[in-house]
C-alpha positions in Angstrom: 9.3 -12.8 6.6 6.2 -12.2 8.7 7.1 -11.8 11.8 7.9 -7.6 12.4 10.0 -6.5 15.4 8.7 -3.7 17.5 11.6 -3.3 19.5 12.6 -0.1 18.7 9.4 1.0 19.9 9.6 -0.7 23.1 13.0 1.0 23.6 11.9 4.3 22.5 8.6 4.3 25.0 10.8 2.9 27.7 13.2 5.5 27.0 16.4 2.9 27.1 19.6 3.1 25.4 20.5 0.4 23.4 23.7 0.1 24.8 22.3 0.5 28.4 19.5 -2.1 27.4 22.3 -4.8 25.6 24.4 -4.8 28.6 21.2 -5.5 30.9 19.7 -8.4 29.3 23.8 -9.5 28.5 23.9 -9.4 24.3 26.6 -6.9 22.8 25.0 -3.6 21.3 25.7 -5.3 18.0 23.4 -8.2 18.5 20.6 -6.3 19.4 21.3 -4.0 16.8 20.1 -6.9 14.4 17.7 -8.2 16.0 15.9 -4.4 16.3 16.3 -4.3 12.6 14.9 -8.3 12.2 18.0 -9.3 10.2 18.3 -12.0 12.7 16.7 -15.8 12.2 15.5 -16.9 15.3 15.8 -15.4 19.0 16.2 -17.3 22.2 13.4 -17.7 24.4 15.6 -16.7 27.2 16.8 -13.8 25.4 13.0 -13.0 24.9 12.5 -12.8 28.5 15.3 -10.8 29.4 13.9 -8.1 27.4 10.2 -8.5 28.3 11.6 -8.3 32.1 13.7 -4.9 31.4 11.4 -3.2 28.8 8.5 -4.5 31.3 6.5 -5.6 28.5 4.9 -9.0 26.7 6.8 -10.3 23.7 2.9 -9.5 22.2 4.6 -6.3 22.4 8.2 -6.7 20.6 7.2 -9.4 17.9 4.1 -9.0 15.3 2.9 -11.2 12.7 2.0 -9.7 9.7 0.1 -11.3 6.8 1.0 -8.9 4.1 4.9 -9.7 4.3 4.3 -13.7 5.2 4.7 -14.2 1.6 1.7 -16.5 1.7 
């Protein structure tokens, strides 16, 4: 895939819930469930925000690209 998401770690350093974080930024727990674990396909940009503004972070921070799993 190529693109790694941090947010776990976000969550962890900000010391958030997920379930006090999903009702903040207004997805259900099981949303941001996949999209901790990258089983999503795309994220909104608004979305994005949200959790940048609670987690009080860049989305530098949440996303990574990673050349070893690009598959290219």
């Amino acid at each position: 895939m190529g693109i790694v998401v941090r947010l776990d770690v976000m969550i962890a350093r900000r010391k958030f819930s997920s379930k006090e974080l999903a009702a903040r930024i207004g997805i259900t727990e099981a949303n941001l469930s996949l999209l901790k674990r990258g089983h999503v396909k795309g994220v909104r940009f608004q979305t994005l925000a949200k959790l940048c503004h609670e987690l009080d972070c860049q989305p530098g921070d949440i996303l990574e690209y990673d050349d070893e799993t690009s598959g290219g």
